[in-house]
C-alpha positions in Angstrom: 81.9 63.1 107.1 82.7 63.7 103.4 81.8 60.6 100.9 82.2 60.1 97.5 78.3 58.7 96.0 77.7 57.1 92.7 75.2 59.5 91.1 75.1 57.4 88.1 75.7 53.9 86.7 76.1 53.5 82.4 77.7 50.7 80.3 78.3 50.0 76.6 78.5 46.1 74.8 79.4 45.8 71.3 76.6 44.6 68.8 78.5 42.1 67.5 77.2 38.6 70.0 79.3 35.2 69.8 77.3 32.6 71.0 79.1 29.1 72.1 77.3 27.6 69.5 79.1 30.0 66.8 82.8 28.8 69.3 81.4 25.3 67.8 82.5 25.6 64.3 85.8 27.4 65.4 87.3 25.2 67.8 87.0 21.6 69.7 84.7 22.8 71.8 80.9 22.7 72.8 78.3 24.7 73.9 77.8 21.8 76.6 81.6 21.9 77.7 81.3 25.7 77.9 78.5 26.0 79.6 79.1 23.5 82.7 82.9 24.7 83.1 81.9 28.3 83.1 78.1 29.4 82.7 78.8 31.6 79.9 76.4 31.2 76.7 77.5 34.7 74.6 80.2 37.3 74.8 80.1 40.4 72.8 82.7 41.3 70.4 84.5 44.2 69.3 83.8 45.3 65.3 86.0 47.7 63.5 86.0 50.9 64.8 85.7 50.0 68.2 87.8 50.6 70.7 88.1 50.5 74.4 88.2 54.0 74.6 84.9 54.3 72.2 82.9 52.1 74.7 84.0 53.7 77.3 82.6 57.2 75.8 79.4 55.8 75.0 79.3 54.0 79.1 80.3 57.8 80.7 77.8 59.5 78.6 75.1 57.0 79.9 76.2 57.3 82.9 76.3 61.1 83.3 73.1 60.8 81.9 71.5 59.2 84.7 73.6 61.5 87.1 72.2 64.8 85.2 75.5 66.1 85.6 77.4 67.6 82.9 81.0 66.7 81.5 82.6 69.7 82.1 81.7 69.4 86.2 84.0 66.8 86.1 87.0 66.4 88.2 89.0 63.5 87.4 88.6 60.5 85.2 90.0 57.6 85.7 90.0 54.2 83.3 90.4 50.7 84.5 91.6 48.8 81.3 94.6 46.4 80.4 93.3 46.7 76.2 94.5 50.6 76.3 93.6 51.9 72.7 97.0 53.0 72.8 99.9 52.7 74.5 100.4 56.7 74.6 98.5 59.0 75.3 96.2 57.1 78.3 92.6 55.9 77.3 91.3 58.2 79.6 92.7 61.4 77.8 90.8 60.4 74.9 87.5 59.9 76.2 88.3 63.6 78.1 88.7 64.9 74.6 85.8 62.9 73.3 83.2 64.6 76.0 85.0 67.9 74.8 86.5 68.7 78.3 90.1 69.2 79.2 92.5 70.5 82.4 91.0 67.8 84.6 93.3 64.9 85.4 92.6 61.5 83.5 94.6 58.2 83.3 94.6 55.0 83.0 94.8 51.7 85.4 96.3 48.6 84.7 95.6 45.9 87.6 93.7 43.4 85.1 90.2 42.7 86.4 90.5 44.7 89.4 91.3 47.5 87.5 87.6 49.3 88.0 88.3 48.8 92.0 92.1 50.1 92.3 90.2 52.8 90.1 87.6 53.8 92.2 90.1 53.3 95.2 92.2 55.7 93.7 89.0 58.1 92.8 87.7 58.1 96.4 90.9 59.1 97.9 90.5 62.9 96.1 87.6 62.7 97.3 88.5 62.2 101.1 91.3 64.6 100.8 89.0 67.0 99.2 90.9 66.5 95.8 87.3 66.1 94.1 83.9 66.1 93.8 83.0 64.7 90.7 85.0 61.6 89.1 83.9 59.5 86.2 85.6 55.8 87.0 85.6 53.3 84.2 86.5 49.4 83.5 86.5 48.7 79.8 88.3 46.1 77.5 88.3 44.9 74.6 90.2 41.3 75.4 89.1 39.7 72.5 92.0 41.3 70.5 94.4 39.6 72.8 93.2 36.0 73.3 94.3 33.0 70.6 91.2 32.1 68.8 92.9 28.7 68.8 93.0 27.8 72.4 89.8 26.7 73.8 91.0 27.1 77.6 91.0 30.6 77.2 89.0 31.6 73.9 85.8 30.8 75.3 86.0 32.8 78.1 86.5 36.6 77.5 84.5 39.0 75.8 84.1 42.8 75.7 82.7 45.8 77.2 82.8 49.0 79.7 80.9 50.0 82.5 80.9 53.4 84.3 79.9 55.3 87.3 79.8 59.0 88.1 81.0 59.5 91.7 79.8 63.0 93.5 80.5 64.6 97.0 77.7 63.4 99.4 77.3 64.0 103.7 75.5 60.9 103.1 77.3 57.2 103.2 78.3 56.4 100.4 81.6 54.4 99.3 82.6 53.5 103.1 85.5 51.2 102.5 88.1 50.2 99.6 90.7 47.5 100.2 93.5 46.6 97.2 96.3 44.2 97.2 98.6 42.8 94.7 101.1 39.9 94.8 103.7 39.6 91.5 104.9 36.2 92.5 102.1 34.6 90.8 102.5 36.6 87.5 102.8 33.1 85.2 99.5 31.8 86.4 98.1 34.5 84.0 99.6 36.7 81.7 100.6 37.3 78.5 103.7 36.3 76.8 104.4 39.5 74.8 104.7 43.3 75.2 105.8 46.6 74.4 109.3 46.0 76.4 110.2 42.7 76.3 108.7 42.4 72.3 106.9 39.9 70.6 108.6 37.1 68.7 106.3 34.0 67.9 110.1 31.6 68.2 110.3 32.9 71.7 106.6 31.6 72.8 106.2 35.6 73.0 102.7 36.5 70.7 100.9 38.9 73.0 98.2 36.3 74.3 96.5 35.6 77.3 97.8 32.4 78.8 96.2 31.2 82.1 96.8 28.0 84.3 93.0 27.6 84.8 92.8 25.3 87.8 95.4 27.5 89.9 94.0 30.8 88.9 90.7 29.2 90.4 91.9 28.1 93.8 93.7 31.2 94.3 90.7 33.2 93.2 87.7 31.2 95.4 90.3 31.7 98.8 90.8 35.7 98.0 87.3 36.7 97.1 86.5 35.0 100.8 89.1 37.1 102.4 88.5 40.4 101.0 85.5 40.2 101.7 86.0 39.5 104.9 88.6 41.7 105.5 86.6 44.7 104.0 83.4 43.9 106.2 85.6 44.1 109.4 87.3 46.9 108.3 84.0 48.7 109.4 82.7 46.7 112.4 79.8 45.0 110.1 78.8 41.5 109.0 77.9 39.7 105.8 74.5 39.7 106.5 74.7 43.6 106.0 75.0 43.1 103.0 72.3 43.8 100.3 74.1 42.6 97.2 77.2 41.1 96.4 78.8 42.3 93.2 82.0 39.7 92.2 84.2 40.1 89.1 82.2 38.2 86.7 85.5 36.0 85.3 83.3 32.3 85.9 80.3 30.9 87.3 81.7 28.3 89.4 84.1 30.7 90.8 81.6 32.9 91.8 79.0 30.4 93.4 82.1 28.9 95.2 83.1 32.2 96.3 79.4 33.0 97.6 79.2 29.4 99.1 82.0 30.6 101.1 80.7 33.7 102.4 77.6 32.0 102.9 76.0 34.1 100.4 72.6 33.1 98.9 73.0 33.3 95.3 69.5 35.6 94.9 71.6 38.4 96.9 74.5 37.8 94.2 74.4 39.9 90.7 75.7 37.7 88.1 76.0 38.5 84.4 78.9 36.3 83.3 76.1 34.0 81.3 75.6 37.1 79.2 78.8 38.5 78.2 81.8 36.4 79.5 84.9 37.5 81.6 85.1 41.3 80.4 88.2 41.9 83.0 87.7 45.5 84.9 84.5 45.9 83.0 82.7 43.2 84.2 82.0 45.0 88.1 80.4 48.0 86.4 78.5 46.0 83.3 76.8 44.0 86.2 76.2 47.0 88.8 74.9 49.1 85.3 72.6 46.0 84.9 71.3 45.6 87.8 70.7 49.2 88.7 68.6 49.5 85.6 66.4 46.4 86.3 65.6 47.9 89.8 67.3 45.3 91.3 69.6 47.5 93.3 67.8 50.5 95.0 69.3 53.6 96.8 70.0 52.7 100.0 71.1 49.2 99.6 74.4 48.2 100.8 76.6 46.6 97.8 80.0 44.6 98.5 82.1 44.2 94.8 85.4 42.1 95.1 87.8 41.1 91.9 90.8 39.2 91.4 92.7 39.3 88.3 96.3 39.0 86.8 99.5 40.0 88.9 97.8 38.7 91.0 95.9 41.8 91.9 92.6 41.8 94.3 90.8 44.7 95.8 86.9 45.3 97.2 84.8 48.1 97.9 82.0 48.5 100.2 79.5 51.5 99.8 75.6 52.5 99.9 74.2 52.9 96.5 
């Protein structure tokens, strides 16, 4: 059987660091409130000049890197984002032109913070159909752009960043399942009021933010995490305690220790880097797989579950041997 492998992990943060003391002097808030609600202490920033797509170059070249494989053996590139630098041409098409390759396909994904997993979904199908054999998948966002600096429910939260992984043809077991849902109905719980349709008119409550009914978006996120991980696990005859490492979208701590409580989960076989650099949306799988990959936490071999729920509401998981 044919598998699509990550050959390489990479990831980019901005330089800029906004620590919850700095949120402090900008809001009614506290580093105390901030921490016990969520568990972050820092997010990084975007500074001028960068850009979703820019991070995203710098996270594939790292990646490649590690892979030894060269831009122009790529096949397809895909980009997870909902902070496109543009709304035309795709992300992905400039971070093709950035590593100086074109012909191959390369677009963007909008599913929120499942965005890396519907891409890499969508990467290993060419890969089972024998569409590809070298992909570069990427989550980045730059979500600080789109939050209201005056709203402490949501300000604290998000931060920026991309994460990548090089994806080759292996015989060996490699991503072995991908599951991804969506469900529209529950599009107020968290969204933003504007866009590029329907406009943006501050006397219409329509300025382009992120708006998010916290407690319901946390509910809903604790019961799906459970069941796609279930449901991916199953999906290939196994059980939980299969699992080497559990990889969640990185949008809260208590989400994510009552998400592991429920898969009865010990926390040490959990990677967890929201303390570090917030809720970064589809780049927050990647920044935590890049992370942990690098600090030899995660080994070749180990099996690795990731699982994110974001906006739409979208969900999706992926199974695979590192």
């Amino acid at each position: 059987m044919t598998y699509a492998r990550i050959a390489g992990v990479g990831s980019c943060l901005p330089e800029k660091v906004l620590t919850n003391k700095d949120l402090e002097g900008m809001m009614d808030t506290s580093d105390e409130w901030i921490r016990e609600r969520t568990g972050m202490k820092r997010r990084h920033v975007a500074g001028e000049g960068e850009t979703t797509g820019s991070m995203s170059l710098i996270a594939a070249q790292r990646a490649l890197e590690m892979a030894g494989m060269a831009a122009d053996e790529l096949d397809m590139i895909v980009v997870g984002t909902c902070t496109p630098d543009k709304i035309i041409p795709a992300t992905a098409t400039i971070v093709q032109r950035e590593l100086g390759i074109k012909g191959c396909p390369a677009l963007d994904v909008n599913a929120a913070c499942s965005g890396f997993l519907y891409g890499l979904d969508y990467a290993n199908r060419y890969f089972l159909t024998g569409g590809a054999k070298k992909a570069l998948v990427i989550g980045a966002e730059t979500l600080t752009r789109i939050v209201n600096w005056e709203d402490r429910t949501t300000a604290v939260l998000f931060g920026d960043g991309a994460g990548a992984v090089v994806l080759e043809v292996s015989d060996e077991p490699g991503i072995l399942a991908t599951h991804i849902h969506a469900n529209g109905e529950f599009e107020e719980l968290l969204h933003t009021t504007g866009g590029i349709s329907r406009g943006f008119d501050a006397s219409c409550d329509r300025d382009g933010f992120v708006r998010m009914e916290g407690n319901a978006v946390f509910k809903r996120a604790v019961a799906t995490f459970d069941s796609i991980a279930r449901e991916t696990v199953a999906d290939l005859d196994g059980h939980l305690d299969d699992i080497d490492w559990f990889i969640p979208h990185q949008a809260n701590m208590r989400i994510i220790k009552a998400a592991a409580k429920k898969l009865s989960m010990p926390m040490e076989r959990v990677i967890s880097t929201v303390d570090e650099h917030a809720n970064t949306s589809a780049a927050s799988i990647p920044l935590a797989l890049d992370l942990a990959v690098r600090e030899g936490r995660i080994k070749r071999g180990d099996t690795l579950l990731m699982a994110a729920f974001g906006a739409g509401f979208t969900w999706g998981s992926a199974m695979l041997k590192f």
